[in-house]
C-alpha positions as CSV (number, residue, x, y, z in Angstrom):
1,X,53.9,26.8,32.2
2,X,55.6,27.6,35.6
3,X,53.7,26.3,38.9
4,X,51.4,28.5,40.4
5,X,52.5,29.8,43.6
6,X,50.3,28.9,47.0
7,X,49.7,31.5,49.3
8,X,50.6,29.8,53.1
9,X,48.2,29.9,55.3
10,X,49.0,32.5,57.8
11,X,51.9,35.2,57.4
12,X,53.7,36.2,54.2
13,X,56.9,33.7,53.7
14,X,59.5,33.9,51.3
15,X,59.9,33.0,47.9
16,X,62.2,29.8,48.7
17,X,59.6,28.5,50.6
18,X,56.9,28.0,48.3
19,X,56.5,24.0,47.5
20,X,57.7,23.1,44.3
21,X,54.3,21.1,43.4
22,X,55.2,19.5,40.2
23,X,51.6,21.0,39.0
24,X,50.0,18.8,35.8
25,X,47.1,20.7,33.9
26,X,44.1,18.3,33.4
27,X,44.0,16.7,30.0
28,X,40.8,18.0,28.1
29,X,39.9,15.0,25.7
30,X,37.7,17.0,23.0
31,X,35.3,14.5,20.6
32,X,34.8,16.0,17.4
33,X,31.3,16.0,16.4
34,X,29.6,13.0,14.3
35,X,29.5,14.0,10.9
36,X,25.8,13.9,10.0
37,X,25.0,10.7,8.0
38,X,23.2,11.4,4.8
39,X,20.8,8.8,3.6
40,X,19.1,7.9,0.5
41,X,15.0,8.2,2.0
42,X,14.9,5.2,-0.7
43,X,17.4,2.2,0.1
44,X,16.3,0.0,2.6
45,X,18.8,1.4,5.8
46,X,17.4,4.9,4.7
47,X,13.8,3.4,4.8
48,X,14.6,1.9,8.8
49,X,16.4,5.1,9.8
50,X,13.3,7.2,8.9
51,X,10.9,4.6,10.7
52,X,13.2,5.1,13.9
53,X,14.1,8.5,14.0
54,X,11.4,10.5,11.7
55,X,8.3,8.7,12.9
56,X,8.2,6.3,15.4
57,X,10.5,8.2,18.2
58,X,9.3,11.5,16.7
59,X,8.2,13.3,20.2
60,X,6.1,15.5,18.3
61,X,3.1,13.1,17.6
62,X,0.2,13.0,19.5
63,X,-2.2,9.8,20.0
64,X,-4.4,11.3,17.8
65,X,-1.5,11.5,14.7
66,X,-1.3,15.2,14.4
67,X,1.6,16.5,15.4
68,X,2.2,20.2,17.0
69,X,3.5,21.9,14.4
70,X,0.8,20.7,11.5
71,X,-2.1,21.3,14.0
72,X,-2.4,25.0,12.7
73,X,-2.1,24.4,8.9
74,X,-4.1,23.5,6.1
75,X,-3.9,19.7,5.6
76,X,-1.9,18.6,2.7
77,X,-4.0,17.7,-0.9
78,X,-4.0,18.1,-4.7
79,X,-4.6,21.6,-6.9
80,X,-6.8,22.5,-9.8
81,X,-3.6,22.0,-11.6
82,X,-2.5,18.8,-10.3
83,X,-5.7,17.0,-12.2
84,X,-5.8,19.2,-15.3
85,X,-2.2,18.1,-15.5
86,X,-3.5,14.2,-15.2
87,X,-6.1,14.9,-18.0
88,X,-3.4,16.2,-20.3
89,X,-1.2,13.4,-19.6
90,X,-4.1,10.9,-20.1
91,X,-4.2,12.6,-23.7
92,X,-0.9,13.3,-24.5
93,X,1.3,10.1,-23.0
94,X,4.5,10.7,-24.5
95,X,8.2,12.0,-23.4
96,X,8.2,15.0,-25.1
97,X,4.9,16.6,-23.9
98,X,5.8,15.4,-20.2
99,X,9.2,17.0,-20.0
100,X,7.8,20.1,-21.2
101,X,5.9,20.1,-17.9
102,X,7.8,18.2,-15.5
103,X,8.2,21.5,-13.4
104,X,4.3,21.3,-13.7
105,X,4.3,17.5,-12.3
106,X,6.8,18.4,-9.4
107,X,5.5,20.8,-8.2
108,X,1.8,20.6,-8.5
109,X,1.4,16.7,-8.2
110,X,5.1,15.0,-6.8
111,X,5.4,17.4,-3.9
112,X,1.8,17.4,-2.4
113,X,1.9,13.8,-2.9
114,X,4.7,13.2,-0.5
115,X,3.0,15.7,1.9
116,X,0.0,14.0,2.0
117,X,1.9,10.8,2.5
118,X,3.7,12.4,5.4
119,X,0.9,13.4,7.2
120,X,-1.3,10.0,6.9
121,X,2.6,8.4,8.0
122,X,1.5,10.6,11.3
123,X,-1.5,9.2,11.8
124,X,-1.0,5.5,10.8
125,X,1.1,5.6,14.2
126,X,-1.5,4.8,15.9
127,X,-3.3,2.1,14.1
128,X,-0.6,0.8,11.5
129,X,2.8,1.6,12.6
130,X,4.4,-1.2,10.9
131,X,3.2,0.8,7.8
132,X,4.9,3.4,8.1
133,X,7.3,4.3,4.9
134,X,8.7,7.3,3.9
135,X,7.1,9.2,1.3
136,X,9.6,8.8,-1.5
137,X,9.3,4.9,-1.4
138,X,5.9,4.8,-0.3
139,X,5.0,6.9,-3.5
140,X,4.8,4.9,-6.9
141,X,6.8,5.7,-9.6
142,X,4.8,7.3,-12.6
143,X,6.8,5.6,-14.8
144,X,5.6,2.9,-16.5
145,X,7.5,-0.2,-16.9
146,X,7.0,-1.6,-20.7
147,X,10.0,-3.8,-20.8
148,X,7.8,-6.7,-21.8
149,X,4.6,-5.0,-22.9
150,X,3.0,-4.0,-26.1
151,X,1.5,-1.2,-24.7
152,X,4.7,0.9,-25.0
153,X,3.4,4.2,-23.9
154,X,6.1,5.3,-20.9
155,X,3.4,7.4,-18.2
156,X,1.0,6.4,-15.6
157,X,-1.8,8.7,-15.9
158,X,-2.4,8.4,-11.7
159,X,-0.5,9.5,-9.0
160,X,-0.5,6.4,-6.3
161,X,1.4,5.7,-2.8
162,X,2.0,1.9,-1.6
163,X,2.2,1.6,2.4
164,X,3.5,-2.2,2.6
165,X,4.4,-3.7,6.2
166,X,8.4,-3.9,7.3
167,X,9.6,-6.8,6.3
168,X,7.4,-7.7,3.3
169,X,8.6,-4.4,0.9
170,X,9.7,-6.3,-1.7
171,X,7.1,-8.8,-1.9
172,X,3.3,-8.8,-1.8
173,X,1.8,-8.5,1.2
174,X,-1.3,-7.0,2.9
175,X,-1.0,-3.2,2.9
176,X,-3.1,0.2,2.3
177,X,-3.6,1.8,-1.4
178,X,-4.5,5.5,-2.6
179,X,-4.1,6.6,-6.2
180,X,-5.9,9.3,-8.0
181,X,-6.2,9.8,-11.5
182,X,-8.0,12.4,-13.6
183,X,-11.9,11.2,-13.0
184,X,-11.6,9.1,-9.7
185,X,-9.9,8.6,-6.2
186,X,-9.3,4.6,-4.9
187,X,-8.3,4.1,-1.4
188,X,-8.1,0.2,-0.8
189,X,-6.3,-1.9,1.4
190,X,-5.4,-5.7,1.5
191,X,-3.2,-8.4,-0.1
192,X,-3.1,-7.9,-3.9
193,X,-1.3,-10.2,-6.7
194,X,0.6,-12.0,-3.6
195,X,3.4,-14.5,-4.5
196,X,3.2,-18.3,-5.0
197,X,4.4,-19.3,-1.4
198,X,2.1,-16.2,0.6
199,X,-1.3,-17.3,-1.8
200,X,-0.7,-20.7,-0.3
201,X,0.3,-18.9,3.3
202,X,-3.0,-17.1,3.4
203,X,-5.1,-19.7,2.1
204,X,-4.5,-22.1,4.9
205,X,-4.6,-18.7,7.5
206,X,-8.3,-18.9,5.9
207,X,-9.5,-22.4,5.1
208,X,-11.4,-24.4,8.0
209,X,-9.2,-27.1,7.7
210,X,-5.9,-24.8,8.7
211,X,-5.6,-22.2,11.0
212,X,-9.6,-21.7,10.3
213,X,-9.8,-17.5,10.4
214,X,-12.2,-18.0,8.0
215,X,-15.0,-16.7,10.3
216,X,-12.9,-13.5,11.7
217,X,-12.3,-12.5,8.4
218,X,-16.3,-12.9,7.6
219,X,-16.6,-11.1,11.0
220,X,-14.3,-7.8,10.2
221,X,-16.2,-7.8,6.4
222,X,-19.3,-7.4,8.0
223,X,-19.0,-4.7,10.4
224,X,-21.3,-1.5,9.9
225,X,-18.3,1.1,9.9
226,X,-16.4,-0.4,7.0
227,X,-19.7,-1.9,5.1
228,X,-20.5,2.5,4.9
229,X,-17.6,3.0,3.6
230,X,-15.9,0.0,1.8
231,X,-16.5,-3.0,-0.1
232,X,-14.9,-6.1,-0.8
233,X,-12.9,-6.5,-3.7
234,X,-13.1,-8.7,-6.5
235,X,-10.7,-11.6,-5.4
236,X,-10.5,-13.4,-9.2
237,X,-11.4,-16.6,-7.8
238,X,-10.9,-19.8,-9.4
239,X,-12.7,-22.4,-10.9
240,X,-12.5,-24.8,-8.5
241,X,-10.5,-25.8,-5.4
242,X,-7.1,-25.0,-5.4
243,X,-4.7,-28.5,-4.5
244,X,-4.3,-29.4,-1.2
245,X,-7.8,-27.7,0.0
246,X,-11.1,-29.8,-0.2
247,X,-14.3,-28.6,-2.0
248,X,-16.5,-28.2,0.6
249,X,-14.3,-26.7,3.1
250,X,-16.6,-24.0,4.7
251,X,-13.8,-21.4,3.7
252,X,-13.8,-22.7,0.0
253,X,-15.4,-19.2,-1.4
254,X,-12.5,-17.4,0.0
255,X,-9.9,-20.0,-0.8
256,X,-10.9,-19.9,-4.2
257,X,-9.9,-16.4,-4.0
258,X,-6.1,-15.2,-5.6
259,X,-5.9,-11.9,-3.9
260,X,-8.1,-10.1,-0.3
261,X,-9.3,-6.4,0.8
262,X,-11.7,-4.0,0.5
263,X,-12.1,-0.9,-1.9
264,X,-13.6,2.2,-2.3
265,X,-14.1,5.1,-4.9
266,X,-14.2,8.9,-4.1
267,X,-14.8,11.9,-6.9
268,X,-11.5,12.7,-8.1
269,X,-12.6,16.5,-7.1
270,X,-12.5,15.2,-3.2
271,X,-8.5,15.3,-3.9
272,X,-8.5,19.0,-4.1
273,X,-10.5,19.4,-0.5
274,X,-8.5,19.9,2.7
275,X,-10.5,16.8,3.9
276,X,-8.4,14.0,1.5
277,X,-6.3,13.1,4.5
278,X,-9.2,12.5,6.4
279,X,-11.1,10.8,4.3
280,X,-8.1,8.1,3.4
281,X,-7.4,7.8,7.1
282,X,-10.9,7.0,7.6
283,X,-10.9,4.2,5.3
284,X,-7.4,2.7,6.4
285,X,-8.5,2.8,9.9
286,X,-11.3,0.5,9.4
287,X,-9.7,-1.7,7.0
288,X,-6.6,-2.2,9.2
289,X,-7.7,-5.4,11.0
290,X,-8.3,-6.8,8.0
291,X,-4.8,-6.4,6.7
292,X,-3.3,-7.7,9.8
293,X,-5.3,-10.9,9.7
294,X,-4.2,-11.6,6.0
295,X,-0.2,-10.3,6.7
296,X,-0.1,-13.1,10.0
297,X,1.3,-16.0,8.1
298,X,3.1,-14.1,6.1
299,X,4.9,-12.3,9.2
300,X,4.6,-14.9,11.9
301,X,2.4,-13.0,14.1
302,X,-0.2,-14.5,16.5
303,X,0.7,-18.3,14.7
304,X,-1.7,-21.1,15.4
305,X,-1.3,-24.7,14.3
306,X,-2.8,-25.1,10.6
307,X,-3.6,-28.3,10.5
């Protein structure tokens, strides 16, 4: 492209007199746009992206865990349908009736499921954001795993979401529990069936003789909220002291124990009310110190000396 000619500053001048500015256009540099990355909700760098981006630095989400958009909706919960669907399946646990009604089971039980596991994600940001998961893991497969069992009949007959803390996903650490099936609800929360290493972990957190929480843990059983609506769960205890831990330890009732939380039971007609969401975050709110006392020597948090 020729030079663009400058008009002098005072008086018309000729032609020949106009500088011959060697005149460079600036160089745009264009960046193309990020193609967007599509993850599976499901594998773990899916699980951390949704934790980053879809909960935790969502701007949407208020103290209380509402967010703006779901403050003028009806909160997410189960139909009629959804639990006449669990009845049948209780009665009829085979592959054949199931896909005949898997358009049924998506949409009346699989989608509200992950809705309500959305919305108690929202909340659990402000008393459980290590929690947080989304909804396609945190929600249990109905599938039955009968690899090595005799029972070989392939369904669940409840629908039931996991929230486990970051880091201990693939192992058995303290979390928060909702299932409902076709005559009850169970909301719970604690450390269930935990492996060799984190029994042993949480039994010295516990025992007098180790990091002594013993009391704490007594305390946070005790308090009036969570007595109302909660109650210790049965912890399968053993015989007699485990190795390593003496019998009259002052913490030897729950040493003896194999697995720590709380539990409750709601009519499974409670899962049909706007008020479900409530109702679990009610109970996971009050259980939540509990399952951060129980998940510190399994995650390193707040470590004392145990012996």
């Amino acid at each position: 492209m020729p030079p663009c000619p400058v008009r002098p500053q005072s008086g018309p001048a000729p032609i020949h007199s106009v500088p011959q500015h060697d005149h460079r256009w600036p160089v745009l540099r264009i960046e193309r746009p990020r193609r967007a990355e599509t993850l599976d909700p499901t594998s773990d760098k899916g699980e951390l992206r949704y934790r980053q981006n879809h909960v935790i630095q969502n701007p949407e989400i208020e103290d209380a865990g509402h967010t703006r958009s779901t403050m003028n909706h009806m909160p997410a919960h189960l139909s009629i349908a959804a639990l006449k669907f669990l009845r049948g399946l209780k009665r009829n646990n085979d592959r054949i009736w199931f896909e005949e009604r898997r358009e049924i089971y998506e949409r009346e039980l699989k989608a509200p499921m992950l809705a309500i596991i959305g919305e108690v994600n929202e909340a659990m940001l402000a008393f459980a954001p290590q929690h947080i998961r989304p909804p396609q893991k945190a929600m249990m497969r109905i599938y039955r795993d009968i690899r090595f069992s005799k029972d070989k009949r392939p369904y669940k007959v409840h629908a039931a979401a996991w929230w486990s803390r970051a880091g201990l996903e693939k192992t058995s650490g303290g979390g928060f529990y909702f299932d409902v099936n076709p005559t009850e609800i169970t909301v719970a929360a604690g450390v269930y069936m935990p492996e060799r290493e984190q029994l042993l972990a949480i039994r010295r957190h516990l025992a007098h003789a180790g990091a002594g929480r013993h009391a704490e843990y007594r305390n946070l059983l005790a308090a009036p909220r969570l007595r109302k609506l909660m109650l210790p769960i049965d912890g399968q205890p053993l015989t007699r002291a485990p190795k390593g831990f003496l019998p009259d330890d002052p913490a030897i009732d729950l040493v003896l124990c194999r697995q720590w939380g709380v539990t409750s039971t709601l009519p499974a007609e409670h899962a049909t009310r706007p008020s479900l969401v409530g109702e679990i975050l009610e109970r996971f709110r009050v259980a939540a110190p509990i399952v951060d006392l129980l998940n510190e020597p399994l995650t390193g948090a707040r470590k004392r000396p145990m012996f």
